[in-house]
PABA-976941 format. One line per field, with one value per residue (C-alpha): chain; residue number from 1; x, y, z. Coordinates in steps of 0.2 Angstrom, whole numbers, always signed. Example, Ala and Ser with C-alpha at 12.3 -4.5 7.8 and 13.67 -1.06 7.14 Angstrom:
REM residues 2
unit	[A/A]
pos	[1/2]
u	[+62/+68]
v	[-22/-5]
w	[+39/+36]
REM end
This chain:
REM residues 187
unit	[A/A/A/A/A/A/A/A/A/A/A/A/A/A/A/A/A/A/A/A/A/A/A/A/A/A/A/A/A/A/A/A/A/A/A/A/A/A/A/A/A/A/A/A/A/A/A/A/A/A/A/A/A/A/A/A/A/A/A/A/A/A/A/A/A/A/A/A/A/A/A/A/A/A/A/A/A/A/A/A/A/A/A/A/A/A/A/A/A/A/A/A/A/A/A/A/A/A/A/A/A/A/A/A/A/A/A/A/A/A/A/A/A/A/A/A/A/A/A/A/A/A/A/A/A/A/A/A/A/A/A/A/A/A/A/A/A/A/A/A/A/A/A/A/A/A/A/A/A/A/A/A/A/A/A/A/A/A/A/A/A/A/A/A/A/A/A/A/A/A/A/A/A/A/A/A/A/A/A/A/A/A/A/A/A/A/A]
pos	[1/2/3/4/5/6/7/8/9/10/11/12/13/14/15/16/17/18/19/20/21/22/23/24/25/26/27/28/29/30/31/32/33/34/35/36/37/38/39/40/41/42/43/44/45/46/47/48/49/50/51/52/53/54/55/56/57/58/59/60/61/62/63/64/65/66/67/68/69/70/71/72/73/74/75/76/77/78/79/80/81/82/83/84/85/86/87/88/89/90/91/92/93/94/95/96/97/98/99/100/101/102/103/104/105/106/107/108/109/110/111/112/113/114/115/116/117/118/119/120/121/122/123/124/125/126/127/128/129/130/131/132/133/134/135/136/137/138/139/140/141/142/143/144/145/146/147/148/149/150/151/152/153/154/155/156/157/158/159/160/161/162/163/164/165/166/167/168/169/170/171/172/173/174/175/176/177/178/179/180/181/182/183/184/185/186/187]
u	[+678/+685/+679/+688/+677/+663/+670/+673/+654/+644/+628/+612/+606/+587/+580/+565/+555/+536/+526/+533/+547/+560/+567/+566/+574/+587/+589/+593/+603/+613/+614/+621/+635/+638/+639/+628/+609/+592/+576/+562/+550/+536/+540/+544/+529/+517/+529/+527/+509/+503/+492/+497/+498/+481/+472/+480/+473/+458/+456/+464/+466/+479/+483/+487/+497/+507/+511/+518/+528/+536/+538/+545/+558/+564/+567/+579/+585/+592/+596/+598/+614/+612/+601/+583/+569/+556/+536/+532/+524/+537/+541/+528/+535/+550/+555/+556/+568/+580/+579/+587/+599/+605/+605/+610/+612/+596/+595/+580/+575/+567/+554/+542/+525/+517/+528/+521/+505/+507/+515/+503/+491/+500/+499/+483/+491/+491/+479/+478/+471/+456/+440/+427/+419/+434/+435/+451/+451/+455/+473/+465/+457/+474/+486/+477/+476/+494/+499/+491/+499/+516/+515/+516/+527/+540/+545/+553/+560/+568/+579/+588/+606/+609/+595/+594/+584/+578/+574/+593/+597/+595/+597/+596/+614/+619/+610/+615/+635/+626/+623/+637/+649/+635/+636/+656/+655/+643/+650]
v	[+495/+510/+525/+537/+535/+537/+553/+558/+557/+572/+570/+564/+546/+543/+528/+522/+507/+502/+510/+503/+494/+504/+517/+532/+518/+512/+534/+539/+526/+528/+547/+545/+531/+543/+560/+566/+577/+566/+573/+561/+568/+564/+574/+588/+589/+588/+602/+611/+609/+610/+594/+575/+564/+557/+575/+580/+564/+565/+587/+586/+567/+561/+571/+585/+575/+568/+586/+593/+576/+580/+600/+597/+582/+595/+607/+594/+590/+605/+611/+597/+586/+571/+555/+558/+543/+545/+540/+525/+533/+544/+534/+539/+540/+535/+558/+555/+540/+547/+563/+554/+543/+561/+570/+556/+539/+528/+513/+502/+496/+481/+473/+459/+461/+452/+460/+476/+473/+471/+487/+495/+487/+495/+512/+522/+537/+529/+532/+514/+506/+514/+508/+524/+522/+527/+506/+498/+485/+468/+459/+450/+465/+477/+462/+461/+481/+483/+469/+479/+495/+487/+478/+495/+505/+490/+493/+511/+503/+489/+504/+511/+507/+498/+487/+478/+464/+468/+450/+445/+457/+453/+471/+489/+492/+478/+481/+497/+490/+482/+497/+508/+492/+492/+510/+512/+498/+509/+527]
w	[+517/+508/+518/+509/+492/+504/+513/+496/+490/+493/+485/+497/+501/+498/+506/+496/+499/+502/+516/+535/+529/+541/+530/+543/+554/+543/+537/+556/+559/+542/+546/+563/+558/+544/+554/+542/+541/+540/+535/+533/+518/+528/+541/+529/+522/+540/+545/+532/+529/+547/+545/+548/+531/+535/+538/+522/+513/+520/+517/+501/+491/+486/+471/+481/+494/+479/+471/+489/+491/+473/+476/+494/+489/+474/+488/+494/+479/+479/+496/+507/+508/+519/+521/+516/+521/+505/+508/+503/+486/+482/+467/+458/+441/+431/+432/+449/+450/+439/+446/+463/+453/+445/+462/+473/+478/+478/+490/+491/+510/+506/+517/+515/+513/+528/+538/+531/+534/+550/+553/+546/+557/+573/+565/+565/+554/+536/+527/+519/+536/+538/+525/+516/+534/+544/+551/+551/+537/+541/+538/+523/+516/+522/+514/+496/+495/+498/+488/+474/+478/+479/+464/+453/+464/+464/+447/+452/+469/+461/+451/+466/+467/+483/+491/+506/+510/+529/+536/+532/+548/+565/+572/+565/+568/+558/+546/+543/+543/+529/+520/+522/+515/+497/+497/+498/+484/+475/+476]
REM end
């Protein structure tokens, strides 16, 4: 691995992927290896709003969820050097992709979809999980929802620069070995 065209690259890493497929996992761990800052955009924005994602859904919608995302991830942009872990929506337009290619490196955590869905099941702060009557869905229901979803945010995820396929790994460090040796390659 040539760490010195790694050591040379100063711009930010942004981890995108598909709700619960391990990018703040992955984004710490990558950080850490890498002695480098990690925010987590999510985090950014329930710090800076106050409110957890799901309040700010549920006050709010989605539109307005959606404009903090993009107003806090251009703060970032253009103060923040380091590893950022985007929301799984991030994506949300072709602006926003290239924005990241021209401001960093973009690496795409990719994760199957039944494996997902069940970590959305575990999680009772996405929004996704919970039905207009505040019940959690079933996996069926849950499944064909975010299979929907997915399927037109994947068109931005499949742009980033480097991807890694999850279920090729057996632990978070290696996989992370994984991503430092495409990103060297990359940068």
């Amino acid at each position: 691995m040539n760490s010195y065209r790694l050591q040379k690259f100063k711009d930010s890493m942004y981890l995108c992927g598909f709700m619960a497929s391990g990018k703040s996992t992955l984004g710490k761990a990558l950080a850490g290896k890498l002695e480098r800052e990690y925010r987590d955009l999510d985090e950014v924005i329930v710090e800076r709003e106050g409110k957890s994602i799901r309040a700010i859904f549920d006050e709010h919608g989605e539109h307005y969820f959606r404009e903090k995302e993009w107003e806090y991830l251009l703060d970032l942009t253009r103060n923040f050097r380091g590893v950022v872990s985007l929301g799984g929506g991030a994506l949300q337009n072709q602006r926003i992709v290239d924005h990241l290619k021209v401001n960093g490196l973009l690496l795409f955590v990719d994760t199957p979809l039944e494996q997902i869905t069940d970590r959305v099941l575990q999680s009772d702060e996405r929004p996704i999980l919970f039905n207009k009557d505040g019940k959690i869905k079933s996996r069926d229901t849950l499944f064909t929802e975010l299979k929907a979803l997915y399927s037109g945010r994947e068109k931005f995820y499949k742009q980033a620069q480097v991807a890694i396929k999850t279920p090729l790994f057996s632990s978070v460090e290696e996989m992370t070995e994984a991503a430092i040796e495409k990103i060297t390659r990359h940068v």
